[in-house]
C-alpha positions in Angstrom: 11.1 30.2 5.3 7.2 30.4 5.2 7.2 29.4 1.4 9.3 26.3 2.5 7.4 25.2 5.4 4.1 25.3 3.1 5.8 23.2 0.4 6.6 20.9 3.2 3.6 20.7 4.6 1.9 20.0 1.3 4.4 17.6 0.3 3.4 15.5 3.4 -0.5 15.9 3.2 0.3 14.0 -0.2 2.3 11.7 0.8 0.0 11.0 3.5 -3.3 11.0 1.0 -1.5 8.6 -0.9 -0.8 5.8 1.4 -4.4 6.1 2.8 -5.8 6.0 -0.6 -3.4 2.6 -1.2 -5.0 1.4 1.7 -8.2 1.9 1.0 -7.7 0.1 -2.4 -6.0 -3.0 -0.4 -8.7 -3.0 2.4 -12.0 -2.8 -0.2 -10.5 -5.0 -2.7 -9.6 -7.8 -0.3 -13.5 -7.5 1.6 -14.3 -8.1 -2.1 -12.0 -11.1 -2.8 -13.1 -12.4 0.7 -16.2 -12.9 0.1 -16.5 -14.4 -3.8 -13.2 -16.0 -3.2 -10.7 -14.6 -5.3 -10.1 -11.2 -7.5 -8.1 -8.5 -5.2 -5.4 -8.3 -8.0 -8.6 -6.4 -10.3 -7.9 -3.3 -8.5 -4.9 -3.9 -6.2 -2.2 -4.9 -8.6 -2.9 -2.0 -11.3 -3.1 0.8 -8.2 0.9 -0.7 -7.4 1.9 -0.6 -11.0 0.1 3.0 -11.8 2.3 4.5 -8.3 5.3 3.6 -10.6 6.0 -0.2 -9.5 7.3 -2.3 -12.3 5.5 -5.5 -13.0 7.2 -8.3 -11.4 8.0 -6.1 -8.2 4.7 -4.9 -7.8 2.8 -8.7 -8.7 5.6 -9.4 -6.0 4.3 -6.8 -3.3 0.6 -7.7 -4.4 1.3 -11.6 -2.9 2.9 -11.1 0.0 -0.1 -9.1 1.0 -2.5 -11.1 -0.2 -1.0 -13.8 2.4 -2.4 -11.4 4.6 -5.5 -12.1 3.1 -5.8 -16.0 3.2 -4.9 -15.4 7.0 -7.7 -12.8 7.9 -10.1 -15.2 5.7 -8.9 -18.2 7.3 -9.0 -16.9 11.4 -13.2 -15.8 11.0 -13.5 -19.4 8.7 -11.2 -22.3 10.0 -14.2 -24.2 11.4 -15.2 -25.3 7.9 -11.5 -26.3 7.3 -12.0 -29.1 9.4 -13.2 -31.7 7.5 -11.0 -31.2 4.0 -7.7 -31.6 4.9 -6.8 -34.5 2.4 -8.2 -32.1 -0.4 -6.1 -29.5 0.9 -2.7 -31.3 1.0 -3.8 -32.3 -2.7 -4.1 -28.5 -3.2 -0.6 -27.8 -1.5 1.2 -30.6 -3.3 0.5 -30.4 -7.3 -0.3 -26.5 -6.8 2.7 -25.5 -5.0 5.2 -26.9 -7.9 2.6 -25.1 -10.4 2.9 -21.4 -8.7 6.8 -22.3 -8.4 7.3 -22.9 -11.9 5.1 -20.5 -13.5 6.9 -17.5 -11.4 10.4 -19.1 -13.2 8.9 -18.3 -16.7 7.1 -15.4 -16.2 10.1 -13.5 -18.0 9.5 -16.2 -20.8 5.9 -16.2 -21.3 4.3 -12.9 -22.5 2.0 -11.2 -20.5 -0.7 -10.8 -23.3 -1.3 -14.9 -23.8 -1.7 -15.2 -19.9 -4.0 -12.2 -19.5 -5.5 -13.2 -22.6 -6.4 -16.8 -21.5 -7.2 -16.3 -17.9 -9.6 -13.4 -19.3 -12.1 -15.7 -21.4 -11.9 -17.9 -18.3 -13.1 -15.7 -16.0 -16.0 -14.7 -18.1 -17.0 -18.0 -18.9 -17.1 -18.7 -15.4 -18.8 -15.5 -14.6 -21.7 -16.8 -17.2 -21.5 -20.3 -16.3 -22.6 -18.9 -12.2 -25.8 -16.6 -14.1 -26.6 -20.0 -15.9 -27.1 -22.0 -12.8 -29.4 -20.9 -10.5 -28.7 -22.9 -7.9 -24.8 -23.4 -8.4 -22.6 -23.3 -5.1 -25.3 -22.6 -3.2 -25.7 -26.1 -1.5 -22.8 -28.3 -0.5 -22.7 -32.1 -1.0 -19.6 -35.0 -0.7 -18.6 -36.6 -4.1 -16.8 -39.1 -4.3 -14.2 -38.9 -7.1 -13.0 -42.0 -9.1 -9.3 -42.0 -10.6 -9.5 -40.4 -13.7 -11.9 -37.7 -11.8 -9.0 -37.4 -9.0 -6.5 -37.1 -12.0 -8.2 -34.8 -13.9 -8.3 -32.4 -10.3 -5.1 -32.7 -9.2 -3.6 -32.0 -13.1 -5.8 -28.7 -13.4 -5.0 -27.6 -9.7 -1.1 -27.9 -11.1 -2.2 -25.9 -14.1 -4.1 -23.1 -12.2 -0.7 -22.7 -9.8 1.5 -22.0 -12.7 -1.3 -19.3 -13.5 -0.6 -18.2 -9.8 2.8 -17.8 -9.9 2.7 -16.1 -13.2 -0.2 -13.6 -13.2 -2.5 -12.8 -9.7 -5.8 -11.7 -10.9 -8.7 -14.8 -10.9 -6.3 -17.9 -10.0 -8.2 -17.6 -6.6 -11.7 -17.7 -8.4 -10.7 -20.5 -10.9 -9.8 -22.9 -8.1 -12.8 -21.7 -6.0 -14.8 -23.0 -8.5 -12.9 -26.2 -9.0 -13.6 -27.1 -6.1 -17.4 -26.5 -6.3 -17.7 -28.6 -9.5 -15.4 -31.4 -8.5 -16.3 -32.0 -5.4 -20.2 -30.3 -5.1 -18.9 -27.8 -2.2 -21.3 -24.6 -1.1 -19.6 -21.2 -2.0 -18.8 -20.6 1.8 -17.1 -24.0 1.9 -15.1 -23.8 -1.3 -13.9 -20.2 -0.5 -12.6 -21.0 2.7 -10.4 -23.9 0.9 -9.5 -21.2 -1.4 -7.9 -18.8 1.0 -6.0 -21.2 3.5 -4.4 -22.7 0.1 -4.1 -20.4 -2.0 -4.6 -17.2 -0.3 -1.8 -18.4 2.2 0.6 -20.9 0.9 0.4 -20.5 -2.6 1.4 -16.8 -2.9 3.8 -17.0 0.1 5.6 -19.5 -2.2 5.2 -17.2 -5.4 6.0 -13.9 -3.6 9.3 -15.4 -2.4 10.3 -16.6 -6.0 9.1 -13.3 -7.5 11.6 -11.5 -5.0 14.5 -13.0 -6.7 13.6 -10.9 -9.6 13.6 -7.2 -7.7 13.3 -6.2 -4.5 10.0 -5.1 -2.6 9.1 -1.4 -1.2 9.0 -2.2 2.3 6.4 1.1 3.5 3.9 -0.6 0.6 4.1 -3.8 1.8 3.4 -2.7 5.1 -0.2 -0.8 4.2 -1.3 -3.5 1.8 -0.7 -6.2 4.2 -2.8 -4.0 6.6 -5.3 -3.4 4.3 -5.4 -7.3 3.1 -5.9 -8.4 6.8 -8.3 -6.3 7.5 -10.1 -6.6 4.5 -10.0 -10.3 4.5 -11.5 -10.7 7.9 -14.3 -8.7 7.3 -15.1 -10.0 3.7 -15.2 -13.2 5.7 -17.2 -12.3 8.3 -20.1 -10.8 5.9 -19.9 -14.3 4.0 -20.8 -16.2 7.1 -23.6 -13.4 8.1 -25.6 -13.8 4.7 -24.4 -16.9 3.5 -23.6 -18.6 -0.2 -26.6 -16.2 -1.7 -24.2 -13.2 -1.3 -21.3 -14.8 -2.3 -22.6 -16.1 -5.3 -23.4 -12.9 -6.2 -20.7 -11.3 -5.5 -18.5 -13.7 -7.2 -20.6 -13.8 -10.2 -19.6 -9.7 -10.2 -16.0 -10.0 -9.5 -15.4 -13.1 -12.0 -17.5 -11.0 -14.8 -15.1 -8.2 -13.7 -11.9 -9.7 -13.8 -12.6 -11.4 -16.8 -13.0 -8.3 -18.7 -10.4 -6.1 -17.0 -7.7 -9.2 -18.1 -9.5 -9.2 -21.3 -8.5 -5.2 -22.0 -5.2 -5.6 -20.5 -4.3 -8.4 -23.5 -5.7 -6.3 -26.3 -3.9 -2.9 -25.2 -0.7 -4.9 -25.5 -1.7 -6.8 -28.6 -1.9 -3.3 -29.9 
């Protein structure tokens, strides 16, 4: 009876350890994502598929908390919301159909392309930040002409098939989008970011995904948790030290994601 009562008890400290560790992961990796605008899938989306999650459940589980994320983002930052409306409904209506259509061939398209691509992107962008100073840092009002208006709307329908196909670095690619379309600050950019994407976009693509398997429910629960939480504070710290931090912090995660993605494609090349 003793023996049994110890393997019980030790069977629930682990449990226990578990979920708080999962937790931990959601809640540090969405602070980090809060702040540079994108990049919780780095560490979130490998911690669901290493517990034994297949792919498309776990990318799945990893969106519907991350809408947890765009909403505890959004709450500490909808102030600077205020004045971008019509480039949000842009965002909404050619990205939606984009994250919609790339969950539909995710089955199709292999992993390693996507990884692959999205990999050099986010290093290239991660450079691109170290080249410039003074990038993001200062926010301005362009004025786009057609073919400029074209050319965003066309790229934000590319990066939401990316969204609804793969997680990691969608967020930072359309964060800075919207810094080099439109000469936003960091703060500014991210906080489009995370109402769009963060919220609508990976509502949209968690749905579709759930066609393909279904979603443990207890997960779901932790990492939405941890994602609010997470995102909320992540927020918070950007508006206490400003573009300077996030920059930096973007710079990190982009750099990090790139080259995470980048490993990921050659392990299954291999």
């Amino acid at each position: 009876m003793l023996l049994f009562l110890i393997s019980l008890l030790n069977s629930i400290i682990n449990y226990l350890l578990e979920y708080l560790l999962i937790f931990l992961i959601s809640f540090l990796s969405n602070t980090f994502s809060a702040i540079s605008g994108g990049g919780a899938g780095l560490i979130q989306l490998p911690a669901l598929i290493l517990s034994g999650i297949p792919y498309y459940q776990a990318l799945a589980t990893h969106k519907f908390a991350t809408v947890a994320l765009g909403i505890g983002g959004s709450i500490r930052n909808y102030k600077s919301l205020k004045k971008d409306f019509n480039i949000l409904w842009q965002i909404l209506i050619f990205g939606i159909p984009g994250v919609v259509f790339g969950a539909s061939i995710i089955e199709i398209i292999s992993e390693k392309y996507l990884y692959l691509t999205l990999g050099i992107f986010s290093v290239l962008l991660a450079l691109y930040s170290l080249h410039k100073p003074d990038f993001g840092l200062l926010s301005q009002d362009k004025k786009l002409n057609f073919y400029l208006q074209l050319r965003f709307v066309a790229l934000v329908f590319l990066i939401g098939i990316l969204n609804g196909s793969i997680s990691s670095g969608t967020g930072l690619l359309m964060t800075i989008l919207l810094i080099k379309t439109f000469g936003m600050d960091f703060l500014r950019a991210v906080s489009l970011t995370f109402f769009s994407v963060g919220i609508f976009w990976n509502a949209v693509g968690a749905i579709s995904l759930t066609k393909i398997g279904s979603i443990p429910t207890s997960l779901m629960i932790l990492l939405t948790l941890g994602s609010f939480i997470g995102g909320f504070f992540g927020a918070h710290l950007s508006n206490l030290k400003g573009n300077k931090l996030i920059k930096n912090t973007f710079t990190v995660v982009c750099l990090s994601v790139g080259i995470s993605l980048l490993i990921n494609s050659i392990k299954i090349f291999n």
